[in-house]
C-alpha positions in Angstrom: 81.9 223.1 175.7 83.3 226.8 176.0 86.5 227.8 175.0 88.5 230.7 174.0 90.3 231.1 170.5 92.6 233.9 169.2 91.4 234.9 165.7 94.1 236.4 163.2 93.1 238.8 160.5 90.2 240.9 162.6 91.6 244.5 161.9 88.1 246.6 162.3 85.0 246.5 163.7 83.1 244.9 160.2 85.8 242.0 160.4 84.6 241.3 164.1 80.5 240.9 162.6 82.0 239.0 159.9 83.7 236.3 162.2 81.2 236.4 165.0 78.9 235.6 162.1 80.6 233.2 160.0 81.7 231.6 163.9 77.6 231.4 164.8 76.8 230.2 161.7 78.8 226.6 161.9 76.8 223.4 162.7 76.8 223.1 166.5 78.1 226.4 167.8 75.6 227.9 170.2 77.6 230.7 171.0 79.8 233.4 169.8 81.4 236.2 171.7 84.1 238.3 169.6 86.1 240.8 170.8 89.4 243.2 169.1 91.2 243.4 171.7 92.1 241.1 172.3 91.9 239.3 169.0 89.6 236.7 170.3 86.6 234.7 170.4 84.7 233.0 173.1 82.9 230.1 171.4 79.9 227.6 172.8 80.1 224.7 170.9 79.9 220.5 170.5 82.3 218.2 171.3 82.0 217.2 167.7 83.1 220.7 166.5 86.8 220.7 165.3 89.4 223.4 165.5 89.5 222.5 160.9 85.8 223.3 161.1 85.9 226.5 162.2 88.8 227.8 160.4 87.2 226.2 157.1 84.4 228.7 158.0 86.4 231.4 158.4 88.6 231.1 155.5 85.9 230.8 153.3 84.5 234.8 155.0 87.9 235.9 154.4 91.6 236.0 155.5 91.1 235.0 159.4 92.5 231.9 161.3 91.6 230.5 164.7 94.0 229.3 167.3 93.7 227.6 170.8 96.3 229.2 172.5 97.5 232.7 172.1 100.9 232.8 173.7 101.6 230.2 170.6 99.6 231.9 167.6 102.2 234.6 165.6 100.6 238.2 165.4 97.7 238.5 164.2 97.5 239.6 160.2 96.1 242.7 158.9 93.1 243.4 156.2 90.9 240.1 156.8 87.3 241.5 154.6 87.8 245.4 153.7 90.8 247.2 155.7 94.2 246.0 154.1 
């Protein structure tokens, strides 16, 4: 299944390679497609992959959060690895 997330905390082009990483590095993500702007990431993965998986990832590589829908996420934060 394909779907696309906002991601909070991406401020720089290192905290993009750090979540496209962390993102690709999950248990049944195929795919990873991050982008700044917008704050997002396009994301191949299982059925079996939860929303609480991949923000467990991503908290663990730093201060970032995924979202399913964007119009409902609040801005995205500042300084997620190295640029706070």
């Amino acid at each position: 299944m394909k779907q696309t997330f906002n991601i909070n905390g991406m401020s720089c082009g290192s905290c993009k390679q750090t979540v496209e990483k962390t993102l690709q590095e999950v248990h049944g993500v195929t795919s990873v497609q991050v982008s700044l702007n917008p704050p997002e990431a396009i994301i191949e993965k299982a059925d079996s992959v939860s929303l609480d998986q991949l923000n467990a990832a991503l908290s663990k590589a730093g201060n970032y959060s995924i979202g399913e829908d964007r119009s409902k996420t609040p801005s995205p934060k500042k300084g997620g690895c190295c640029c706070g």
